[in-house]
Structure formats: structure tokens, C-alpha cells
N, C-alpha and C positions, 0 to 999 in steps of 0.2 A: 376398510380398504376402499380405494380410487384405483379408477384408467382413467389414466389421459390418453384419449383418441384421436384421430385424427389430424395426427399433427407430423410436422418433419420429424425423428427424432434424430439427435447429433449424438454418437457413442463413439467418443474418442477421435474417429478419424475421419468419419463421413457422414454424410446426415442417409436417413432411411425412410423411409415410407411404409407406409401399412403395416406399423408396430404400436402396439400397445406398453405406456410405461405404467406399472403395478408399483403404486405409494402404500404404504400403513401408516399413518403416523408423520412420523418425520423420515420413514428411511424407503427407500427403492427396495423392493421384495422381490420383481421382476417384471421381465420384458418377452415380449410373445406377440407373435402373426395377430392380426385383428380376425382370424379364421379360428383362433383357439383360443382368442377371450372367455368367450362366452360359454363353453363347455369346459375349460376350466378357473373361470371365476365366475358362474352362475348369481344374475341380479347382483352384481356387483355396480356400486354407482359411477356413473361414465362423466368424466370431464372434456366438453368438444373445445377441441385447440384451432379448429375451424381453419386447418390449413396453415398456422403458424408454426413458428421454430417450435421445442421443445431442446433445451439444452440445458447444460449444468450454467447456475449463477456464475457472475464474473465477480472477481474476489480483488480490492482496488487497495492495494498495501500505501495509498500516497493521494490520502485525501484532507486539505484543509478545511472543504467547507461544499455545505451547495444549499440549494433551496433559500437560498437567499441570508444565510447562516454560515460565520465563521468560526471554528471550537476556538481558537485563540479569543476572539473578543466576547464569549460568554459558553464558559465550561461547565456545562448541565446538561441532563438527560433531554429536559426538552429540546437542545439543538442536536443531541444525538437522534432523538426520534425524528426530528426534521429532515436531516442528512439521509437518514436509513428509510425514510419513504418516500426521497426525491428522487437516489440510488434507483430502488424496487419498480421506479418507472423507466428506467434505461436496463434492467436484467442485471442490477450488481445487487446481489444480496448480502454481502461480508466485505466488510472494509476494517481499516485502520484508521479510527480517526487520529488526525494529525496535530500534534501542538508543535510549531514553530519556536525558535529563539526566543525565552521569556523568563520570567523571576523565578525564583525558587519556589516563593508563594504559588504559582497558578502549576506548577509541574506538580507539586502536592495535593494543587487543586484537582488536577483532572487524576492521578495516582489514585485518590480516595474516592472520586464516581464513579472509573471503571470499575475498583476495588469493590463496591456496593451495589454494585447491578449482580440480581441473582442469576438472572438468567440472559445472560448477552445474547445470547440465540435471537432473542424477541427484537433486539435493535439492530441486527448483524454486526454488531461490536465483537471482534476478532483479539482487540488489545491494543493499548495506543502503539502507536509512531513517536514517538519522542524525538523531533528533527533541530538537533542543536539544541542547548546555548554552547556547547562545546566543539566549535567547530573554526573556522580561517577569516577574522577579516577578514582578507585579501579578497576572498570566493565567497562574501556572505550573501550576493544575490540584496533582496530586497528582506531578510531578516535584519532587526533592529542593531545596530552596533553596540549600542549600551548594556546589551543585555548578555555580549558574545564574552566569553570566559570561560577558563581553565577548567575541568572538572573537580568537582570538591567533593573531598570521599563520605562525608556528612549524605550529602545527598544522593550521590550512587548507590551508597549501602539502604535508603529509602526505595531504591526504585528496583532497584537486586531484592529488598526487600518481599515488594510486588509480585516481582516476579515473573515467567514465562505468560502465566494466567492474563497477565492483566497488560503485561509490559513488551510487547510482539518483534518492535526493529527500535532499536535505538541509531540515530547517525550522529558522528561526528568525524572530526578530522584526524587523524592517525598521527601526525606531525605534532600536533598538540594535545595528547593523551598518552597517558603513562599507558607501558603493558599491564600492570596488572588492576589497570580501570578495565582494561577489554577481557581483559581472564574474567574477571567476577563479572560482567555480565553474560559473557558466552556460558560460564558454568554453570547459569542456572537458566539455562535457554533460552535470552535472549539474544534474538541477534543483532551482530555489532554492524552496521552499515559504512561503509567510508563514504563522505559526502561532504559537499560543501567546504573543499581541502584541498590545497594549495601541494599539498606532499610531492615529493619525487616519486620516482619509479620505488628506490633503493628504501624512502622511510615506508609503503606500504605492503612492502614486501615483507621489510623485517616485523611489521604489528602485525602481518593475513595471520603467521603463525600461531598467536593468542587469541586467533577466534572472531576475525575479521569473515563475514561469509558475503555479505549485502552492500551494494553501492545501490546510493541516491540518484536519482535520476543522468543516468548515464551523457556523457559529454558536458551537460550542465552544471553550474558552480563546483570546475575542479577543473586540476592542470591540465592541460592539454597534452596529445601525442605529437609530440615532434619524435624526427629518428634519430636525435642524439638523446633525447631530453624526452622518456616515451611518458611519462608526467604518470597522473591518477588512471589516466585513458588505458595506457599500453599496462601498467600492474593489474587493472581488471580486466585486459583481453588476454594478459599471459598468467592462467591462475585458474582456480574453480571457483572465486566468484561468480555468483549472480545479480545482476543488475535488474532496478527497472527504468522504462524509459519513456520518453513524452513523444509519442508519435503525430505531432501534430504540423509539421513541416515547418512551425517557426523553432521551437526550443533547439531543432538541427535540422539538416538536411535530409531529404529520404535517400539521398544515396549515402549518406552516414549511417543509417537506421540501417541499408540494407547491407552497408559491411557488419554491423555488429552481429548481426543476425547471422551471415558468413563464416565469423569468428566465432561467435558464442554459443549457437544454435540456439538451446534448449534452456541455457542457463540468462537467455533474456523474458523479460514479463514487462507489458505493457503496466503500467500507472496514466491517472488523470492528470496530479496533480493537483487536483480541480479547487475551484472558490466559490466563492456567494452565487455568483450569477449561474450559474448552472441550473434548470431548470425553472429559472424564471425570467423575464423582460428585463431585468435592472440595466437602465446603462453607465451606470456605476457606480463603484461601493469603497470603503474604506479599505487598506490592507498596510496594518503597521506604521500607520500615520497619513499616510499615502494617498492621493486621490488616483484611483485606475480607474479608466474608462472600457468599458468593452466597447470595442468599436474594431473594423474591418479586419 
């Protein structure tokens, strides 16, 4: 058994002072006054937080890449260890990594490394993100085109296969997937995402019912709210959907961020999004053929 000392700690709704958090292992056992550590965990070894947060990890459902590493351009444990100790230096310890719009081959590909990791705990692998290839032209953002197509039940029943274990959010476009692509994956827990979809109000209204729970980064590649025409936008503010969303004042506005948050409360969660550059100097890196620059 550990304390961690000295530290802010965050429980739920406020941060505190002068508590001790009591670790075993991997689980919290308890929390107590730093006045009754010591008379009841006697010589018990002391972690000093030196004045720092103490909070729960942030958990990043909408990640392509970082540390200088993309999962689409090399799907292996090494780029997940990469990812999962560039994370551990910004306090996200559980992610999603992300495969983007791609062949059937590489969706196999990473299917079978999640599937062979014994213990994801150690990488913070949660289960992939499968983001497209079933998803809108129209809205495909910077995913390849060639690779954007109908779902094919061959390989659904692979990834259903998988499983909730291995297989976390699946997105694609509702407009262009059958219901009972969305049934068989909701059925065996994974969730179905609407994303990257061009849909009416009226087509994801009718699929939410087969198990539709997650939208892809909210306002971003998908129809917009107009008041006759309330698009992907207005069927995930009128519903129990949960969204996540890129709070970074380019992907939208913050007075956009702060209506959803208005609407949605609870059922919004922050995403990075994130890529190669993340944690390192690159000023720029490949993505899907693409030369991006990080810059201003």
C-alpha cells in the first residue's frame, strides 16, 4: 500500500487539500485527513505530490496519433507504447486508439493487436476507435476517398467478432448503413457513432433506434443545424446521444462549444482528436497522403 501526500486532491467536484489518497495495487482503498494517515496506515510508504493536482486520468476516446506516431501509418504495439507514454505526460492514461478510413487488410490489421495484447491496462488501450471506411463522401474531412465504402457484412461480422473487448466506438454515417449493420454492433457493445455523415435530421433519427449512442466530433464532418434542415447537429442535440468534441477554437467556435454544453450538459466529453505532432517539435508530418504543417 501507498499515500499520495501532499497534493490537491480532485473528488468528483472540487479539489481538496490536506487528504491523503490510499492506492493497493491498482485500486484506491481510501481517502483520509493527512491528521489520520499515520495512526491508521502506520509506516505506510508516502508518495509527495509536492503541491500538485492529484486527479483521476483523462480518458481520450478520439485519438489518431502523437509522439510523433500515427496508428494508420504503422499498426503495432510499438506505436501504441509510443502514444500511451506521450499521453502519460499530459495525465491521459486510457485512450482509443484511432484507425481512420482504410483497407480491409489494416482494420484486420490492428483487430488482431488489440486482440493479442494480454493486458491493455499496461498500454492504456481501452479498444479501438474504428473511424470510417463507412462513412459520407460528401463529409469525409481529410479521410482517403478511395478507401470510403458501404459496409460489407464479411467484415462487420470480424469486428462484432472482436468485440466490445477489443472494439470500443465504431463511427460511420447512418444514411449509408443498413440497420442491422448498427443492431450487430450495438448487440455486442460496441458503440455505434454517427460521424462523418452528411444525414438529415429524419435518416438519424430513424438508425438512433438500432443503437446509434456516440457522435464523432460534434459540428465537424457532418450536416449542419439549420431551422428548417436541423442536419446530424440538431438529431444529436434532440436525443441521448453523447458526443465528443474538439475544443480547440478552430474545429468551431467557443460560443458553439458553449451552446452544446447548454443543450447537452453531461452527455458532452472533450476529445483531442490528436496526431504525430503532439508531444514533440515536428513541423510537419504526413496524414493520408497529405503534407500538414503545424504552424500558427
Amino acid at each position: 500500500m501507498k499515500a499520495i501526500i501532499n497534493g490537491e486532491l480532485f473528488i468528483g467536484n472540487k479539489f481538496y487539500k490536506g487528504k491523503a489518497l490510499i492506492i493497493k495495487g491498482e485500486r484506491i482503498v481510501d481517502i483520509l485527513s493527512d491528521t489520520e494517515l499515520n495512526s491508521t496506515y502506520p509506516g505506510i510508504q508516502k508518495i509527495d505530490a509536492n503541491n500538485n493536482y492529484v486527479t483521476p486520468g483523462f480518458i481520450d476516446l478520439q485519438l489518431n496519433g502523437c509522439g510523433g506516431v500515427l496508428f494508420n501509418d504503422d499498426i503495432s504495439l510499438n506505436t501504441l507504447e509510443i502514444m500511451h507514454k506521450t499521453n502519460l505526460k499530459y495525465g491521459c492514461t486510457s485512450f482509443t486508439p484511432t484507425l481512420i478510413t482504410t483497407s480491409d487488410e489494416n482494420i484486420e490489421k490492428a483487430l488482431n493487436l488489440v486482440k493479442n495484447i494480454k493486458n491493455k491496462g499496461e498500454y492504456g488501450v481501452l479498444g479501438l476507435h474504428i473511424e470510417g471506411p463507412y462513412i459520407s463522401l460528401q463529409k469525409k474531412g481529410i479521410h482517403n476517398p478511395k478507401f470510403i465504402r458501404k459496409a460489407d457484412e464479411t467484415m462487420i461480422d470480424k469486428i462484432v467478432e472482436a468485440g466490445k473487448e477489443n472494439v470500443t466506438i465504431v463511427t460511420l454515417a447512418p444514411e449509408n448503413t443498413d440497420k442491422t449493420v448498427i443492431s450487430k454492433l450495438n448487440n455486442v457493445g460496441i458503440n455505434v457513432a454517427v460521424g462523418h455523415s452528411n444525414a438529415t435530421y429524419e435518416e438519424v433519427k430513424e438508425k438512433e433506434t438500432f443503437g446509434i449512442s456516440l457522435s464523432t466530433h460534434l459540428y465537424n464532418g457532418m450536416s449542419s443545424f439549420g431551422h428548417r434542415e436541423p442536419g446530424v447537429v440538431g438529431a444529436v442535440f434532440d436525443s441521448d446521444i453523447k458526443a465528443g468534441i474538439i475544443a480547440d477554437g478552430f474545429h468551431c467556435h467557443y460560443s458553439a462549444i458553449k451552446s452544446a454544453i447548454k443543450i447537452m450538459g453531461e452527455r458532452l466529453y472533450l476529445v483531442t482528436d490528436a496526431v504525430a505532432p503532439v508531444g514533440t517539435d515536428m513541423e510537419y508530418f504526413y496524414f493520408e497522403g497529405n503534407k500538414v504543417y503545424y504552424k500558427d
